[in-house]
C-alpha positions in Angstrom: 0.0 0.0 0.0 1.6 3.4 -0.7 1.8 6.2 2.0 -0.4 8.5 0.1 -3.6 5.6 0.0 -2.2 5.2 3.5 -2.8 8.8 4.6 -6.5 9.0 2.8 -7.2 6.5 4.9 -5.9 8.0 8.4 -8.2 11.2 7.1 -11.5 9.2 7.1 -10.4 7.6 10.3 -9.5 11.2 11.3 -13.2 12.4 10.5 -15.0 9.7 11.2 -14.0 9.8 15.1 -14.2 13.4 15.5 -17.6 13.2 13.9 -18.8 10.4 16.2 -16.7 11.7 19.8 -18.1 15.1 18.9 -21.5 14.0 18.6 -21.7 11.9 21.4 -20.2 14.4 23.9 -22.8 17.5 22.2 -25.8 17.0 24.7 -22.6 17.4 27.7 -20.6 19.7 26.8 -20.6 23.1 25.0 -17.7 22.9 23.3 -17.2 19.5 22.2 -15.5 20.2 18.8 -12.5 20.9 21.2 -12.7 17.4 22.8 -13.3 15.3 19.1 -10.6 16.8 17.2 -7.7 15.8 19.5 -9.3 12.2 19.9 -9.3 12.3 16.0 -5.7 13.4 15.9 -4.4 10.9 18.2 -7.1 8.6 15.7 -5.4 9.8 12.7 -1.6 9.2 13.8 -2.3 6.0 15.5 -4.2 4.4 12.2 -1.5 5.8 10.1 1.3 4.3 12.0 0.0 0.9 12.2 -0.8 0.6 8.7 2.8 1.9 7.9 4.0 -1.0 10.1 1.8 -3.3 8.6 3.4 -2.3 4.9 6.6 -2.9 5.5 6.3 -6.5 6.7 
């Protein structure tokens, strides 16, 4: 798999948790936005570095 198919992945992984931990969290807190995008940060690094791993084996 090559590191840019690699990165479009880590994106939708990227969106698709901040979508669903910014949702969740709406009802509790004001401001969730500020809680989803770190979790889909931390997400996005740690889908792209296991699939990295997983390419070079």
């Amino acid at each position: 798999m090559h590191v840019a198919k690699i990165v479009i992945i880590s994106l939708v992984v990227f969106v698709l948790v901040t979508i669903i931990v910014t949702g969740a969290l709406q009802d509790r807190i004001f401001f969730s936005l500020f809680v989803g995008i770190p979790f889909g940060l931390v997400a996005f690094v740690l889908s792209f570095i296991y699939m990295y791993r997983q390419k070079n084996e």
